[in-house]
C-alpha positions in Angstrom: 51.8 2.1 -4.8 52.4 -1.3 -7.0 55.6 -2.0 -7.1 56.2 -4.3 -10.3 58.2 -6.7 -10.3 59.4 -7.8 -14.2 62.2 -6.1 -14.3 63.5 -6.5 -10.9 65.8 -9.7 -9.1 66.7 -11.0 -12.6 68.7 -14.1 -12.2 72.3 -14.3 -13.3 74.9 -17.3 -13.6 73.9 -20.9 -13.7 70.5 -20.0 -11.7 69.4 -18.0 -15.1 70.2 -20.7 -17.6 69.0 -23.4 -14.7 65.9 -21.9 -14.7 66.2 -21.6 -18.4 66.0 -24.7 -19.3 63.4 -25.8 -16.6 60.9 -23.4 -18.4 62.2 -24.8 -22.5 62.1 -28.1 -21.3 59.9 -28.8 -18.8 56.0 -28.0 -17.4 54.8 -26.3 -13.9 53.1 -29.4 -12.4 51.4 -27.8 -9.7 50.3 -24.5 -11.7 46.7 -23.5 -11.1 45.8 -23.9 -14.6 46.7 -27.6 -14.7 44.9 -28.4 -11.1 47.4 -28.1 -8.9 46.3 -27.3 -6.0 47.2 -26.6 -2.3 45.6 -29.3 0.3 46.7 -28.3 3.8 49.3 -25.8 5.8 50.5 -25.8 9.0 49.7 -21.9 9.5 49.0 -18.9 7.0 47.8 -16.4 9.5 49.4 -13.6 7.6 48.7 -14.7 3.8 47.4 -17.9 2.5 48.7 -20.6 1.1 46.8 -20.5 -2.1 49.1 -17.4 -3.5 51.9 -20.2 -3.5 50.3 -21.1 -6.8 49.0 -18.2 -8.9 50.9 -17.0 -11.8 53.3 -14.6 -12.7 56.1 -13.4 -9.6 53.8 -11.5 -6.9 53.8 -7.7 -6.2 54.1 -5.5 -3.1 51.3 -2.7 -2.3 52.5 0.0 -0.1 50.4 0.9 2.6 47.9 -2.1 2.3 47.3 -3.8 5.4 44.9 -6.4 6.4 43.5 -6.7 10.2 46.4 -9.8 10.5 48.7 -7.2 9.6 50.6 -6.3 6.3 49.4 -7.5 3.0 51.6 -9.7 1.4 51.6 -12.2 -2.1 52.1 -15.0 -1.0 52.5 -18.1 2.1 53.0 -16.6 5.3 53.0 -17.6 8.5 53.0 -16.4 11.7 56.4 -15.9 13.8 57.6 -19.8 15.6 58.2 -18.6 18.9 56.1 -19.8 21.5 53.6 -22.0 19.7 52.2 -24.2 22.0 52.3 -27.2 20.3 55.8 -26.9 19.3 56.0 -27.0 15.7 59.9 -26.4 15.2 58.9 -25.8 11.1 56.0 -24.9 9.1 54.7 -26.6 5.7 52.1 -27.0 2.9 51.0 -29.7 1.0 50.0 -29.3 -2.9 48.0 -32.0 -5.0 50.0 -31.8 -8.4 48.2 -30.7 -11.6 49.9 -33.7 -13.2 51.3 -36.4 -11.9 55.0 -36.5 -13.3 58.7 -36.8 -12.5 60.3 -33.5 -11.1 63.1 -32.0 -12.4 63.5 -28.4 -10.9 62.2 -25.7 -8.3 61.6 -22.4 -8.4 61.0 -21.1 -4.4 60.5 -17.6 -5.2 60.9 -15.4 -1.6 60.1 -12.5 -4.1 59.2 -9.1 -1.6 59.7 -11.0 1.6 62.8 -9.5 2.7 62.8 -9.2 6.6 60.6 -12.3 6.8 61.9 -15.1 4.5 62.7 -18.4 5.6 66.5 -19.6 6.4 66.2 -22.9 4.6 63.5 -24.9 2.7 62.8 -28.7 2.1 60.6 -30.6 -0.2 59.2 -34.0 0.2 56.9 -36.0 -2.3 54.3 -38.9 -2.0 52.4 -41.3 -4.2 48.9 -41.3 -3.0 45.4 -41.6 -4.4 43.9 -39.5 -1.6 44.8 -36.9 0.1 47.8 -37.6 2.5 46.7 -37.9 6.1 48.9 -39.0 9.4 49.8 -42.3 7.8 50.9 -41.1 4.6 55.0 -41.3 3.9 56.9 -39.0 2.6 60.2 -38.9 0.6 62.8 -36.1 0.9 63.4 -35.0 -2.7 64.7 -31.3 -1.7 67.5 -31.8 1.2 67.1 -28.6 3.7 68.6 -26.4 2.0 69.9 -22.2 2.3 67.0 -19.6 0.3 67.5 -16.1 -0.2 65.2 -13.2 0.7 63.6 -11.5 -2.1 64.7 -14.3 -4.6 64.1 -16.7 -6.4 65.4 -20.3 -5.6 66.1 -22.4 -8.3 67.0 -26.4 -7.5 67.7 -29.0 -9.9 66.6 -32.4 -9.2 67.0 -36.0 -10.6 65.4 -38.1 -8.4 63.7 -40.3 -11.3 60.5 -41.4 -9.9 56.6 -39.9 -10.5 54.5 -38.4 -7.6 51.0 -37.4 -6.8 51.6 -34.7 -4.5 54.7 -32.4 -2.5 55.2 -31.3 1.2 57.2 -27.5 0.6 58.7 -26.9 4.6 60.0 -24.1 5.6 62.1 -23.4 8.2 61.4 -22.3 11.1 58.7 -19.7 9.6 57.9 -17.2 7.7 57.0 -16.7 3.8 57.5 -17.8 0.4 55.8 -15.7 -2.7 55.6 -18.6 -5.5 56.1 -22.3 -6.1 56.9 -23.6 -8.9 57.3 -27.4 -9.7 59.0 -28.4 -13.0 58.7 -31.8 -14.6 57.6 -34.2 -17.1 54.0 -35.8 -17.0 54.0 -39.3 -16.6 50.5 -40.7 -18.1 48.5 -43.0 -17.0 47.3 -44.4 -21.0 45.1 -47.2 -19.1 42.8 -44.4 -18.7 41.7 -44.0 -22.2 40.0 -47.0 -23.7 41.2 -48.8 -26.7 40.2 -47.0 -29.9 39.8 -43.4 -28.4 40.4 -39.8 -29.7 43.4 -38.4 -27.2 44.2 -35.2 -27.5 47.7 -35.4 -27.9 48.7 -31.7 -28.0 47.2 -31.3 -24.5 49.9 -30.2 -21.7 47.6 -32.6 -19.3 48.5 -35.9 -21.3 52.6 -34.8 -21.3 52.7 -32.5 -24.5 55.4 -30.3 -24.5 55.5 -26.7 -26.4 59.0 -26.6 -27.5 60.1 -24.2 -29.8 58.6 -20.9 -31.4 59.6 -18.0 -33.6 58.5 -15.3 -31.4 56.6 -15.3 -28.1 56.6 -11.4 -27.4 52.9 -10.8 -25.7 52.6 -14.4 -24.0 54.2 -17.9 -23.2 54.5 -21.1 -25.6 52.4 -22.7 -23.1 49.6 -21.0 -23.0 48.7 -23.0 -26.6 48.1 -26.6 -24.7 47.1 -25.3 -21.8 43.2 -27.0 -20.9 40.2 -25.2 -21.5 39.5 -22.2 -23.5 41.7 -19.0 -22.7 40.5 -16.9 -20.3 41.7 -13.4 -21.8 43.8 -12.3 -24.9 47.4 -12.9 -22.2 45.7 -17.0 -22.2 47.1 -17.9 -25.4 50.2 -17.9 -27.9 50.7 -14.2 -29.4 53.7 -12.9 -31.4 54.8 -8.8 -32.3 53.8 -7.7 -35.5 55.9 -8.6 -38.6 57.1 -6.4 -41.4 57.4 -9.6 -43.5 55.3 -12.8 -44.8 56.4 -14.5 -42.0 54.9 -17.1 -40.9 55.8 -17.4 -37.2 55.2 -20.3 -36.3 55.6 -22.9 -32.6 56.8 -26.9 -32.7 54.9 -28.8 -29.9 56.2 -32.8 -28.9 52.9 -34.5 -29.0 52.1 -36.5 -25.7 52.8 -39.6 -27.7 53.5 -40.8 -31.4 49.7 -41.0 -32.7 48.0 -40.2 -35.8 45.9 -36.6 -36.2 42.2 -37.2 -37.3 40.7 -34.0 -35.9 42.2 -30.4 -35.1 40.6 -27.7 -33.5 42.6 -23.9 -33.5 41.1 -21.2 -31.2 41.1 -17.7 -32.0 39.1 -16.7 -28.8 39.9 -13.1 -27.7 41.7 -12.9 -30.8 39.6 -10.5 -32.7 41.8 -7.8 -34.3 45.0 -9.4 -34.1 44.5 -13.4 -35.1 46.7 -14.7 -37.7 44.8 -14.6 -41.6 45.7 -17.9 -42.3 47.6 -21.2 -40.4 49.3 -24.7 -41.7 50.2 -27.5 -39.9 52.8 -29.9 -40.5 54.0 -32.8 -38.8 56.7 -35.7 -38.5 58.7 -38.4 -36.7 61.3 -37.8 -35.0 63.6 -39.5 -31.7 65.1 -35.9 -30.6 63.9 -32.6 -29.4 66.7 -30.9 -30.4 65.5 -28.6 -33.4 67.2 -25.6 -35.1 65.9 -23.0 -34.7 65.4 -22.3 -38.9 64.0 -25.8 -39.0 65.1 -25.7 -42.7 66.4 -29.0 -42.8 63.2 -30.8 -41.2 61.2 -33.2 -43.1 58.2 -31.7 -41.8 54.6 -33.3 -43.6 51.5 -31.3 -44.4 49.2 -32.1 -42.1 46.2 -29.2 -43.0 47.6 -27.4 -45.6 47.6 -23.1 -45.4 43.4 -22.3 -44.4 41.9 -19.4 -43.7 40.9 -18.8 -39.8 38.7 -16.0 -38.5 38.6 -14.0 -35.3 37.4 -15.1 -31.7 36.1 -18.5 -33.4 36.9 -22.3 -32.5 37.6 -23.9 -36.2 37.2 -27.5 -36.1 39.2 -29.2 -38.7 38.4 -32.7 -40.3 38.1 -33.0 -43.8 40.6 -30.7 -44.5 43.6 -33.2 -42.7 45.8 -34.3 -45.5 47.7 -36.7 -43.8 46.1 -40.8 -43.6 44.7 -41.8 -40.3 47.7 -44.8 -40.4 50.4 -42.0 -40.0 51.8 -41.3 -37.6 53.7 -37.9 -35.6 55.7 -37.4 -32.8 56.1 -33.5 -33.5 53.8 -31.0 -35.1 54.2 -27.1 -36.0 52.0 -24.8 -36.4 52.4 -21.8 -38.6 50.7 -18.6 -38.9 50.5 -15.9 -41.2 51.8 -13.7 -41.4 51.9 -13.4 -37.3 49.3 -12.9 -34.6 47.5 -15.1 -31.9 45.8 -18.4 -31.1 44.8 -18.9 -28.3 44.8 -22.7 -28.2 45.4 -26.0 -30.8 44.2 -29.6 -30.1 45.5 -32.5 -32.1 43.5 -35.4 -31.6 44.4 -38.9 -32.8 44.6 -42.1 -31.6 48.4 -43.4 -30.3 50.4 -45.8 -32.0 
């Protein structure tokens, strides 16, 4: 049997809004689907380290076993005691997805309940190869108390940007997800003078900040890179019983202009929005109402037609002159439905 887990070990207090605002406010810097990626372990004899970073909170299937023993989503290592070369903890290292400041964890012990660690650390490096014996590391997580079958949530405000992080646990056992919250921090010498940037792109630091409705799939999904994978790898609201629009507000990676837009409908083919607009405008604060009636927002495309399971590549039809610029745009749909990604590419102020 699959035990689900969506409804189960829902957080309360200050760890729900904590996480909260990690999620409104911040990216996963070492998800999967922004390159993160897990380097090296100290041991993962029962279940590798790799599960640390795939989406969604794991699952439990009764009865499935491997020849290492039980089947289990997530990092777990084998028991301490009498290891002969005297590890007193174990750990993994992950590569982040983006390099960026960290704000918040999520360790999420989810089904390990008789073999969860006692405390957890994390430590961070700068480093343009993978860390080796030489490499030093910073304590950003102090060792600190996790609870079985749980998730974790830290806050952090060490201010600095990192390449990669060192999750320890101690002395053993396993952890079902890791989640890394932060804020990109953009290397902009990598783009030559003059170039297109895509500016809505969660890889250059855009942020998806605000929708109407995000019933069958996260805000995210929108800037994520590449094409979506599935109908769940995009942006896709309930049905309406009105106009609408819905419609989501995404803080650009930087202030630019917008000379070319592309909206993908992929996997969208009975449920894509009939038409879209996009609007645009300046502004020092991420802190919009949730009516947005009293933004100044700018036609960027005015309402088009869009079409299922196509990329629509938009040019001619931008309104706005190449010497504006935006620091926010929304997109709107009508009257509801799902896109499965939007790229705003301009050229930054």
């Amino acid at each position: 049997m699959i035990e689900n887990t969506q409804q189960q070990n829902k957080l309360t207090g200050k760890s729900a809004e904590l996480e909260l605002k990690l999620k409104t406010y911040f990216v996963d810097l070492v998800s999967e689907r922004v390159g993160g990626e897990t380097l090296a372990c100290s041991d993962d004899f029962f279940a590798e380290m790799e599960n640390l970073l795939k989406p969604g909170r794991s699952i439990f299937i009764d009865h499935k076993y491997t020849e290492r023993g039980k089947w289990m989503d997530g990092w777990e290592s084998r028991r301490s005691y009498g290891r002969a070369n005297g590890r007193e903890f174990d750990w993994c290292i992950i590569k982040l997805g983006i390099n960026g400041v960290i704000r918040g964890f999520d360790i999420d012990t989810n089904y390990f309940r008789g073999n969860a660690p006692q405390t957890v650390s994390v430590e961070a490096c700068v480093s343009n190869e993978h860390p080796n014996a030489d490499t030093v590391w910073q304590i950003v997580l102090a060792e600190s108390k996790v609870d079985a079958h749980s998730q974790n949530i830290f806050e952090i405000t060490n201010p600095q940007t990192w390449t990669h992080v060192r999750l320890n646990m101690f002395p053993d056992g396993g952890i079902a997800r890791f989640r890394v919250y932060g804020e990109a921090d953009v290397n902009w010498d990598n783009f030559v003078e003059g170039e297109l940037i895509d500016l809505a792109s969660i890889k250059n630091g855009a942020k998806a900040l605000l929708v109407s409705d995000m019933f069958f799939s996260d805000k995210n999904n929108l800037i994520m890179p590449g094409r979506g994978k599935d109908m769940g790898d995009g942006w896709e609201t309930k049905r309406r019983r009105d106009p609408g629009p819905d419609w989501s507000i995404v803080k650009l990676a930087a202030q630019g202009s917008v000379e070319k837009v592309i909206v993908d409908t992929c996997h969208f083919k009975g449920n894509y929005p009939d038409t879209f607009k996009l609007e645009g405008l300046c502004s020092d604060s991420d802190d919009f109402d949730a009516s947005n009636a009293k933004l100044a927002w700018q036609t960027i495309i005015p309402q088009t037609k869009l079409h299922a399971h196509r990329e629509h590549l938009f040019i001619n039809e931008i309104t706005a002159a190449k010497t504006q610029h935006f620091t926010h745009v929304k997109l709107s749909i009508y009257p509801d439905g799902g896109i499965s990604r939007l790229r705003v590419l301009g050229k930054r102020k």
